[in-house]
C-alpha positions as CSV (number, residue, x, y, z in Angstrom):
1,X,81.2,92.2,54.9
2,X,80.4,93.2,58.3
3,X,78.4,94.6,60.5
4,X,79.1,96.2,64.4
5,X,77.1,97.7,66.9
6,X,78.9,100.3,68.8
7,X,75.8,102.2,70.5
8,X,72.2,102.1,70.6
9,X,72.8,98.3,71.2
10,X,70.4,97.7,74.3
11,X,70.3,101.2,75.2
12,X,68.3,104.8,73.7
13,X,71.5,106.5,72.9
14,X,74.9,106.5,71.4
15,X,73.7,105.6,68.0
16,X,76.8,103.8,66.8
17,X,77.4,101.1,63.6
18,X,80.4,100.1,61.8
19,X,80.2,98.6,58.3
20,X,83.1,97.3,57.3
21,X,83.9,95.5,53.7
22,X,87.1,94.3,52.3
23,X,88.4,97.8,51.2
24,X,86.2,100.5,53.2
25,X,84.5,101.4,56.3
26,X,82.0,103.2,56.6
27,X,79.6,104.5,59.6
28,X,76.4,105.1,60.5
29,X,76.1,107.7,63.0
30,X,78.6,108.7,65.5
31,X,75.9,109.5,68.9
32,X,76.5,110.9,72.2
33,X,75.6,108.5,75.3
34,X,73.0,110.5,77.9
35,X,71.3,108.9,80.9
36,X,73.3,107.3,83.9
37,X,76.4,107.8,84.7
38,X,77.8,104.5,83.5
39,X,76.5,105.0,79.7
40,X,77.8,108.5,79.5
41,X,81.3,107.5,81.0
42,X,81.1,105.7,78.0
43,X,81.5,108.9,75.6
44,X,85.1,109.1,77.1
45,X,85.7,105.4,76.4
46,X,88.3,104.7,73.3
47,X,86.4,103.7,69.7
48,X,86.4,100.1,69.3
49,X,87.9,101.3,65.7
50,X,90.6,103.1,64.6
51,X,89.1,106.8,63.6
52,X,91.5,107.1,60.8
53,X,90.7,104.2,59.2
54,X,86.8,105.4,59.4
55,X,86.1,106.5,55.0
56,X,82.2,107.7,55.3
57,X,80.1,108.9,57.9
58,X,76.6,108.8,57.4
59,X,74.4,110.9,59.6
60,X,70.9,109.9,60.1
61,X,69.8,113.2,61.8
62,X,71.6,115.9,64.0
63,X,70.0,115.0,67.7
64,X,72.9,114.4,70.0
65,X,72.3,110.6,70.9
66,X,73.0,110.4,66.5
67,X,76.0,113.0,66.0
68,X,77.3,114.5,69.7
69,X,80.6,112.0,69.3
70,X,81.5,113.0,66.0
71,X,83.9,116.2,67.0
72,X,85.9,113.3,69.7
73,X,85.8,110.9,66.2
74,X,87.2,114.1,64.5
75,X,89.7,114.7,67.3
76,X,90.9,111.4,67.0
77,X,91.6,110.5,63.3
78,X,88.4,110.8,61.4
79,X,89.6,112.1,58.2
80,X,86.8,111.4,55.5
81,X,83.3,112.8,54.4
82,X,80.4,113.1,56.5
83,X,77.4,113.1,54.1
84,X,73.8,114.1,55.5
85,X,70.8,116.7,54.2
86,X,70.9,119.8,54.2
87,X,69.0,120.8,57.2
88,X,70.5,118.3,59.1
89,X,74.0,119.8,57.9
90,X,72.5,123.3,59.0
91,X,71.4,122.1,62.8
92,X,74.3,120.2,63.9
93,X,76.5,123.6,62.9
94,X,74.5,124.9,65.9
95,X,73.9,121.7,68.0
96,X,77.8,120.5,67.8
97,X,78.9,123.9,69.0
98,X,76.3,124.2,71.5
99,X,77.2,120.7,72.5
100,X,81.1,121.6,72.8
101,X,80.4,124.9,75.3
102,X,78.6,122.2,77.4
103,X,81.5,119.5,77.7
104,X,84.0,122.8,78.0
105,X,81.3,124.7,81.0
106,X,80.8,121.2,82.8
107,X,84.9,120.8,83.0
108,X,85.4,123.9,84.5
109,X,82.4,123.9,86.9
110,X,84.0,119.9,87.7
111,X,87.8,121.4,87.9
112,X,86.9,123.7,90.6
113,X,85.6,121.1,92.6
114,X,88.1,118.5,92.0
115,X,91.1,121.9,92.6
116,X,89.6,122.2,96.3
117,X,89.7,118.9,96.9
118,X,93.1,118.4,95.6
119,X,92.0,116.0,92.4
120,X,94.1,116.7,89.3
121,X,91.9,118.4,86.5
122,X,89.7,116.7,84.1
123,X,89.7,117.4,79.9
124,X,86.4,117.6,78.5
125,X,85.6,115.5,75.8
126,X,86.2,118.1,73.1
127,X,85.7,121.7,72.6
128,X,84.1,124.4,71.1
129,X,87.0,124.6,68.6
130,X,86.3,121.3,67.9
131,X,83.1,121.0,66.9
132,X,84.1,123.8,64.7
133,X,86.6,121.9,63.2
134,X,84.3,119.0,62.6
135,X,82.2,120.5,60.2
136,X,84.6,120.9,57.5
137,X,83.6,117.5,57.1
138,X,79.9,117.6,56.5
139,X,79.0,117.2,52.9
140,X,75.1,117.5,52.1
141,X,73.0,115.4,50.0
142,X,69.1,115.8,48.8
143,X,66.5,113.7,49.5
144,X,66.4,110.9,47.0
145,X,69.5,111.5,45.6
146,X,71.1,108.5,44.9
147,X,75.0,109.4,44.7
148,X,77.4,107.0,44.2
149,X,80.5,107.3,47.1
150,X,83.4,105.4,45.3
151,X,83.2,102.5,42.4
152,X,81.0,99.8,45.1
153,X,79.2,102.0,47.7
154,X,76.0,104.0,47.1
155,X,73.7,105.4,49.4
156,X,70.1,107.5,49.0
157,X,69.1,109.4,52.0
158,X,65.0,109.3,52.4
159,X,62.4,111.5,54.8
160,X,62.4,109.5,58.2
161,X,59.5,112.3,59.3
162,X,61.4,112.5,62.8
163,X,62.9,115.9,62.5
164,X,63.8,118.3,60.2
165,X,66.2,116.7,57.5
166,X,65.9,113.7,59.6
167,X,66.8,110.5,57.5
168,X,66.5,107.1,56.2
169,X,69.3,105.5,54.8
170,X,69.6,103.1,52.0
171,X,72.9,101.8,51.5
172,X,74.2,99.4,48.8
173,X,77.4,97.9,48.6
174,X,79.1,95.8,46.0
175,X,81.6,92.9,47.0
176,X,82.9,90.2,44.8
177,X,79.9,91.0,42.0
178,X,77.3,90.8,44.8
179,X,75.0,93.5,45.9
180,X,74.0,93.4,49.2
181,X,71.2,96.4,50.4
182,X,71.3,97.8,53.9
183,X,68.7,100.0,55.3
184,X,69.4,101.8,58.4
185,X,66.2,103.5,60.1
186,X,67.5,106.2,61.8
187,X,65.0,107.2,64.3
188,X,61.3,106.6,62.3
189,X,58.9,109.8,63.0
190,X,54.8,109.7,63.7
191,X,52.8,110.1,61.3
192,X,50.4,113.0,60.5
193,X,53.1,115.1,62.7
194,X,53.2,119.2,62.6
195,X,55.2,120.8,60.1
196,X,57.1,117.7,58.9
197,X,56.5,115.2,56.4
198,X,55.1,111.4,57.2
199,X,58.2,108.8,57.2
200,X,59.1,107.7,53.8
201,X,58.1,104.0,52.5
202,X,61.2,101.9,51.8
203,X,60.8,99.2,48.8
204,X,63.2,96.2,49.6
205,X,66.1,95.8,51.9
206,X,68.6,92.9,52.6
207,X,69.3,93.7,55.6
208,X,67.6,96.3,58.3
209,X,69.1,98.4,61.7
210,X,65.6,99.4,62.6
211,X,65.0,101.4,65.9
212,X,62.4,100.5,68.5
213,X,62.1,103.1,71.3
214,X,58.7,102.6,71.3
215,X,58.4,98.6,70.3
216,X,56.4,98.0,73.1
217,X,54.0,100.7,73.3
218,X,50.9,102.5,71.5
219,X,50.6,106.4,71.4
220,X,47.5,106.9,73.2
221,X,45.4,109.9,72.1
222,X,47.3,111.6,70.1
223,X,44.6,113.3,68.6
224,X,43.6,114.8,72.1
225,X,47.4,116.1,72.9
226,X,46.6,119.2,72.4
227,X,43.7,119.4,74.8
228,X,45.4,118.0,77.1
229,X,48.6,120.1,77.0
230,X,46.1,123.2,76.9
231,X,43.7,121.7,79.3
232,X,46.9,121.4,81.7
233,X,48.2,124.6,80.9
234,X,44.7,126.6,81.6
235,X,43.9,124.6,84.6
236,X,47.5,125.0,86.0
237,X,47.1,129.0,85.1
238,X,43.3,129.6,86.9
239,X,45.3,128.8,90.1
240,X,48.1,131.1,89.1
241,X,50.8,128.3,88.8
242,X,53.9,128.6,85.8
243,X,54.1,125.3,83.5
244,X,57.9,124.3,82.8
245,X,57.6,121.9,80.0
246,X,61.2,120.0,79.1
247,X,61.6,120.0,75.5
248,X,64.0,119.1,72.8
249,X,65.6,122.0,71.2
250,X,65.3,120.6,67.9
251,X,61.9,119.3,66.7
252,X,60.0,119.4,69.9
253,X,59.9,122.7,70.3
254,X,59.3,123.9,67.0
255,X,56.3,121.5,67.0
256,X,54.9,122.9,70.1
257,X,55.6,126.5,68.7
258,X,53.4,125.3,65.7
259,X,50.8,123.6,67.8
260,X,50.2,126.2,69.9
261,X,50.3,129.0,67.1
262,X,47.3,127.3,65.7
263,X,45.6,126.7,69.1
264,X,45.9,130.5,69.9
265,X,44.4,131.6,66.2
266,X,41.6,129.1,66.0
267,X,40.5,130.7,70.1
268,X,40.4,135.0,69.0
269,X,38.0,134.4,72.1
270,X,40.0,133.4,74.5
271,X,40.4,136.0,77.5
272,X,43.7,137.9,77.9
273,X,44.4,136.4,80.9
274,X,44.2,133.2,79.3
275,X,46.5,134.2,76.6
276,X,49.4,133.7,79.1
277,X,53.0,134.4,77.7
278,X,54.9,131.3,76.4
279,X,59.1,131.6,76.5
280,X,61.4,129.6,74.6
281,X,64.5,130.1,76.9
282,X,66.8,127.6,75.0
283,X,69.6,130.0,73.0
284,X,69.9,126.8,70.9
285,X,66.0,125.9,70.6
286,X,66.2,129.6,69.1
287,X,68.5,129.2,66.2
288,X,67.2,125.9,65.4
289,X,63.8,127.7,64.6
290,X,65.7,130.3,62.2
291,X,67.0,126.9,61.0
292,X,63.9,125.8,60.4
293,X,62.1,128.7,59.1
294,X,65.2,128.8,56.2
295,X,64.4,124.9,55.5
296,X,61.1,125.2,54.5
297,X,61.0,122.6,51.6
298,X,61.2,119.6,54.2
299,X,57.5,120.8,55.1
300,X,54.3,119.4,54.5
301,X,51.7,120.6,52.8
302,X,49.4,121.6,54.6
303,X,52.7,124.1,56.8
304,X,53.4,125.2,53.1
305,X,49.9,126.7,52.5
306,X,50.1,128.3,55.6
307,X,53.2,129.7,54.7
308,X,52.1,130.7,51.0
309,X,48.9,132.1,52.6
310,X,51.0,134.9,54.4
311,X,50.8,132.9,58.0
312,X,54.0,132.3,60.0
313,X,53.5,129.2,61.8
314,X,56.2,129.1,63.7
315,X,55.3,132.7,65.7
316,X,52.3,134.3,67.2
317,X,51.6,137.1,69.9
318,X,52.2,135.8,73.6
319,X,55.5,134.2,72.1
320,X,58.6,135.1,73.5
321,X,61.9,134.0,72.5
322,X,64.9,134.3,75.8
323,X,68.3,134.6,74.5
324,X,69.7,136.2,77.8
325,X,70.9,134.0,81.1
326,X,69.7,137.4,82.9
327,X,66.6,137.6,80.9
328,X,66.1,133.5,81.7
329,X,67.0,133.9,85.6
330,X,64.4,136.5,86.1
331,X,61.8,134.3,84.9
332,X,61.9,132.6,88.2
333,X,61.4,135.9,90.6
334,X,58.5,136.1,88.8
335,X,55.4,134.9,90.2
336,X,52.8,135.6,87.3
337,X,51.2,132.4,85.3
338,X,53.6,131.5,82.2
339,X,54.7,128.9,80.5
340,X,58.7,128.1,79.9
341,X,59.3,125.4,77.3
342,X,63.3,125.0,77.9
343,X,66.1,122.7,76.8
344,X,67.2,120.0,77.4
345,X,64.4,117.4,76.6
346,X,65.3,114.8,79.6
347,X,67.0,117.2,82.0
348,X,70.3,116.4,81.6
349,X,71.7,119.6,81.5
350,X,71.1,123.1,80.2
351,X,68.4,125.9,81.6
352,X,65.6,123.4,82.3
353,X,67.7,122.1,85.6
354,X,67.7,125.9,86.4
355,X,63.8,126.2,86.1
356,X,63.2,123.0,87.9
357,X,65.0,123.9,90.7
358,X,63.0,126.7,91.1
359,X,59.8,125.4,90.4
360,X,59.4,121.8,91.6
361,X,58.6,122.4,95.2
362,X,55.4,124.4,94.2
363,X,52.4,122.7,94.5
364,X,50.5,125.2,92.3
365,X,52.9,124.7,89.5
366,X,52.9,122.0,86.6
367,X,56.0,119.7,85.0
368,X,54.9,118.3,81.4
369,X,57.2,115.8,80.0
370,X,56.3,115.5,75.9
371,X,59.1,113.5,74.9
372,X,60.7,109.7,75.6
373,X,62.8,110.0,79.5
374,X,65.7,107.0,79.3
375,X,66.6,105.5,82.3
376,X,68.8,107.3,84.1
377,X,68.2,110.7,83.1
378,X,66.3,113.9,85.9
379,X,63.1,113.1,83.8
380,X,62.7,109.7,84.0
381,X,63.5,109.9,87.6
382,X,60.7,112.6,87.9
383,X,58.3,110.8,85.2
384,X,58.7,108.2,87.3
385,X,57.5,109.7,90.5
386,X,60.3,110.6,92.8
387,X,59.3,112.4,95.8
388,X,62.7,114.5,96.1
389,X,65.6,115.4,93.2
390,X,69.1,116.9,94.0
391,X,69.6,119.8,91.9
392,X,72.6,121.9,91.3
393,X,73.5,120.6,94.8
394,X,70.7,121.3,96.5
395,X,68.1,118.8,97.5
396,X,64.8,119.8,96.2
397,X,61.1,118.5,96.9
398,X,58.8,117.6,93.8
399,X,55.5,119.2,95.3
400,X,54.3,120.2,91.5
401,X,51.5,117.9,89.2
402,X,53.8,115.7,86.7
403,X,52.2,114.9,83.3
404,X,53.5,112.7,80.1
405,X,51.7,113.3,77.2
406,X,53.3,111.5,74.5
407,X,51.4,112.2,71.4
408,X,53.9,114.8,71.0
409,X,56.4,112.0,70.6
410,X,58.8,112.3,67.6
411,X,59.0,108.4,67.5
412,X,57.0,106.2,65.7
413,X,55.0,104.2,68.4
414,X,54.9,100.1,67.9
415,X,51.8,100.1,65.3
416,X,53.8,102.4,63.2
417,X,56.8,100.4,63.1
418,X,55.1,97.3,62.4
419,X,53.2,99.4,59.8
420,X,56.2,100.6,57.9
421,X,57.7,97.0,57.7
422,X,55.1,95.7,56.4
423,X,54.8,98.0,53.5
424,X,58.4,96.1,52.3
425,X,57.8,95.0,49.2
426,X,61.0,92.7,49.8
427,X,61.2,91.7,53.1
428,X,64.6,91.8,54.9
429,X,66.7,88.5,55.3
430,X,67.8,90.0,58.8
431,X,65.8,92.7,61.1
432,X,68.4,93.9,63.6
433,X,66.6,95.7,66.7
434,X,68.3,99.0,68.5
435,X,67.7,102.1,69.9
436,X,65.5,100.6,72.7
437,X,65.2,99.0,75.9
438,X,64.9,95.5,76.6
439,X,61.1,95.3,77.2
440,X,60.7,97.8,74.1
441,X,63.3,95.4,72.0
442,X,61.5,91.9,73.1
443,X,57.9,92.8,72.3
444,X,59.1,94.4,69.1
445,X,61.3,91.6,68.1
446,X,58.6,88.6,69.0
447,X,56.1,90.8,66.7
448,X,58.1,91.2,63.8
449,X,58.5,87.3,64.2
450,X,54.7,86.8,64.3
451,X,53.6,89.1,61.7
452,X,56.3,88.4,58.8
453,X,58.2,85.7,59.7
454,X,61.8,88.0,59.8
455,X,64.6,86.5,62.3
456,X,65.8,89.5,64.5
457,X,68.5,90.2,65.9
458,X,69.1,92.0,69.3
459,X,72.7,93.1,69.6
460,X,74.7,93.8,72.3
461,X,77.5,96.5,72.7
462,X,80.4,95.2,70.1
463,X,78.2,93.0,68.6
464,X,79.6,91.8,64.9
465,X,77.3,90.2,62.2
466,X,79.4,88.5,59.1
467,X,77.2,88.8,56.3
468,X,77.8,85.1,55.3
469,X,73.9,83.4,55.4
470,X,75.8,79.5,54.9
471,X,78.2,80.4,58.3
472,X,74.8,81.2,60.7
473,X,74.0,79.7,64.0
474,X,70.7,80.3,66.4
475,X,72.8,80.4,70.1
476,X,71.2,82.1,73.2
477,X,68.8,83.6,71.2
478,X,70.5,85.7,68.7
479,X,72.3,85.1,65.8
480,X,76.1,84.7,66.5
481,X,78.4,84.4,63.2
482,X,80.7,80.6,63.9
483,X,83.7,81.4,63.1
484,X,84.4,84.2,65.5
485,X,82.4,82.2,68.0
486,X,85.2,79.6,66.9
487,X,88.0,82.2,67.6
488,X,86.4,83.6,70.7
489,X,85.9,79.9,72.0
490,X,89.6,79.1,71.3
491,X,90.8,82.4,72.7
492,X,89.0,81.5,76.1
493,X,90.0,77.5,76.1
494,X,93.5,79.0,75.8
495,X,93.2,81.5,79.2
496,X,91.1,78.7,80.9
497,X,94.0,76.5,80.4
498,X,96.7,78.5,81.5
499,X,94.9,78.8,84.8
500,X,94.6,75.2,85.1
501,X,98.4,74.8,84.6
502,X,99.3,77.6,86.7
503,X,97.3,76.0,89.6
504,X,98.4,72.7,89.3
505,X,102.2,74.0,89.5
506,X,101.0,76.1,92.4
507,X,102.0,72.4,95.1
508,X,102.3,69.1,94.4
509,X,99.2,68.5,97.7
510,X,96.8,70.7,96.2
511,X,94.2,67.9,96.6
512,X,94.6,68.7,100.5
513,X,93.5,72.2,100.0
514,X,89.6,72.4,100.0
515,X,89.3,75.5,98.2
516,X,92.3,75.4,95.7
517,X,90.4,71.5,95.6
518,X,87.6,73.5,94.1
519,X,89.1,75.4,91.8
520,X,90.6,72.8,90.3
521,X,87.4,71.2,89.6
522,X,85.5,74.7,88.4
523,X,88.4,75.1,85.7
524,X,88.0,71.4,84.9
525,X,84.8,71.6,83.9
526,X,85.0,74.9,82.4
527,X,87.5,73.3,80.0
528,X,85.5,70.2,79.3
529,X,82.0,72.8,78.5
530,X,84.8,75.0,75.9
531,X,85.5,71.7,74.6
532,X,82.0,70.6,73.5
533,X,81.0,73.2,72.5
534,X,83.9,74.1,70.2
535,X,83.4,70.5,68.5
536,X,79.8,71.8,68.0
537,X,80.6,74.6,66.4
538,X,83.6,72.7,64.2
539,X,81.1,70.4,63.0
540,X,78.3,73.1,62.2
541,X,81.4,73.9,59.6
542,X,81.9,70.9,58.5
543,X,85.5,70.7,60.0
């Protein structure tokens, strides 16, 4: 049995595994790439796998960086079931084909430029009618169903707390008469978050794909976030600023819809004026709310009671919900104070670059980030504390206050993840650390170390773990499976080789030349270090 990392490996995004046994394959997640311009040229890369080959996809959750490839895997071959929960089933029938109009708007708007400059045309990476045509696919599963997928593979999905329908997944499979348990993370929520239930406590697990966005950090006052957003929002207001606040369509905003539906019924006090209007300009961040309000059993309790008490948490008076680009444009010709929570949550594309543009070079307004920025995204860049942004091609000054306030984080922070390990009644043989940046991945990884004693694993891109614990070798600090370092090492002896003998054929006075002198001796040497270190490894074998 194996395992590959295809995304997430070093990076935030493009959530990615391959599991592959004798007779199936099956994967976890199928995620878009987002940030620079290098990881998202990788969404047009080929699969390292043949699509058609692909048997189960198992979807974690429905945000972009988990499920925005799976129309291109479709596209290209993907021909089996895609099993998630129900609400996660529901949003990505509105996030897949919200995420196809993008790729199909950005190709156009790119084609024109590329027509007047004489460049061919581009193809985006798939359409509206495909993510339409992906979701034949989706199957949906309840929570702590355990269903059995053929005669050796079974798989229980289990609340992650991250977002609506967000998952867990435990995966067994059966080779040979041996049961091996695999328990994929998916993105881990906070705890004690609005509207959605705390993470799930997992028993036991062979092996574990756990993220770590936040493996080197603690929330910090998270019980203060919402005096601080509404401390920010007031004080940005009294000097009659707007407050554009980035946000997720799918979580985020519903939390802050729910956060500040509370704030506004627990203050009948307030003054009008300070009762400023709030807009949700996000068409999508709209029908993920209807999404939500027809999902209510993934809510906690205390949501329920509010519900069953006749209280609509997810609405109150100075809410207003923009459907309309008209309706959206004309929210900046306005000068009155306001709020505009808008999509997407790490300005990579959608209204919010609009509203930036518009809004960044007033010093009386306010930009609140309450969500994780990867590198290479607008909001990391602002977050960060650029002094000037180019927007829609126009170069624009950032005069406005910039906060973070990341108690309204979906992820679980590095006490949290250490936390839910530890409640493992059977620890893992294996931890394997994605979905984070290097300093995030190191801290995590030398904790885990310290606290229970787990070897982890930091993959890179294409990384492949044999599940074989007699065939294991600590090299360069990760794990690396022998015998396809053997392969890899003979593979590269071979090319190193073929240099060396094309060189030497090259002239009989080589030895004159000074630099084809050196080369000679670099390949040398490269072919005695190959050498040693393929005896090593034959040895480790017992070869």
């Amino acid at each position: 049995m194996k395992i590959q990392f295809f995304g997430a490996a070093k990076v935030v995004t493009g959530s990615n595994v391959l599991i592959s046994t004798d007779k199936h394959k099956i994967l976890l997640d199928c995620g878009m790439f987002q940030g620079s311009n290098e990881l998202e040229a990788l969404n047009y890369e080929p699969f390292q796998y043949d699509p058609k080959e692909i048997d189960f996809l198992l979807l974690s959750h429905t945000h972009i960086d988990h499920s925005g490839r799976i129309p291109k895997l479709v596209k290209e071959g993907f021909n089996g079931k895609i099993f998630c929960t129900k609400a996660t089933k529901d949003l990505s029938e509105i996030m897949l084909v919200d995420s196809g109009h993008i790729q199909q708007s950005d190709v156009e708007w790119e084609n024109r430029k590329r027509k007047r400059s004489g460049k061919p045309p581009i193809k985006p990476l798939y359409t509206v009618e495909d993510a339409l045509s992906s979701l034949r696919y989706f199957d949906s599963v309840l929570y702590n169903q355990k269903i059995n997928l053929n005669e050796s593979i079974s798989v229980r999905f289990r609340d992650a707390g991250h977002v609506l329908g967000s998952s867990i997944i435990e995966l067994w499979i059966t080779e040979e008469k041996d049961t091996v348990k695999i328990v994929f993370s998916g993105d881990l929520g906070m705890k004690n978050k609005p509207l959605i239930r705390d993470p799930e406590i997992i028993d036991d697990a062979d092996y574990l794909i756990l993220e770590s966005t936040y493996g080197n950090r603690v929330h910090e006052n998270v019980e203060q976030r919402m005096d601080e957003l509404m401390s920010t929002i007031n004080k940005t207001v009294l000097r009659g600023g707007t407050v554009i606040i980035p946000s997720f369509a799918v979580g985020r905003t519903q939390e802050l819809i729910y956060e500040l539906s509370q704030y506004y019924k627990a203050n009948n006090e307030l003054d009008a004026f300070m009762r400023i209007p709030i807009y949700i300009d996000s068409p999508m961040a709209i029908s993920a709310t209807e999404v939500f309000k027809k999902n209510s059993y993934c809510f906690d309790d205390e949501t329920k009671k509010l519900i069953l008490g006749g209280s609509n948490p997810l609405d109150f008076e100075n809410l207003h919900f923009v459907r309309d680009h008209k309706e959206s444009m004309r929210l900046n010709e306005s000068n009155y104070p306001k709020v505009i929570i808008s999509a997407s949550g790490m300005c990579t594309g959608g209204r919010i670059r609009h509203h930036l543009k518009h809004n960044l070079w007033k010093a009386n307004n306010s930009l609140i980030f309450v969500g994780y920025q990867a590198q290479g995204t607008l909001g990391r860049i602002l977050k960060d504390g650029a002094k000037k942004v180019k927007l829609l091609g126009e170069e624009i000054a950032v005069l406005s206050e910039i906060y973070s306030i990341e108690g309204f984080s979906g992820h679980a922070d590095q006490t949290d993840l250490i936390e839910w390990l530890g409640h493992f009644k059977k620890k893992p043989k294996r931890v394997f650390l994605v979905h984070g940046e290097d300093t995030s991945l190191d801290n995590l990884s030398s904790l885990i170390k310290e606290k229970f004693d787990i070897p982890t694993i930091i993959p890179n891109m294409g990384y492949s773990f044999q599940i074989e614990d007699d065939v294991l070798k600590a090299f360069s600090g990760e794990m690396l499976e022998p015998v396809q370092q053997k392969e890899n090492i003979k593979k590269e002896l071979q090319q190193v080789y073929n240099q060396f003998e094309s060189l030497v054929s090259k002239t009989d006075r080589f030895m004159d030349d000074k630099v084809l002198k050196k080369e000679y001796d670099e390949l040398r040497n490269k072919l005695f270090d190959l050498q040693r270190e393929l005896l090593d490894i034959s040895m480790l074998l017992g070869e």
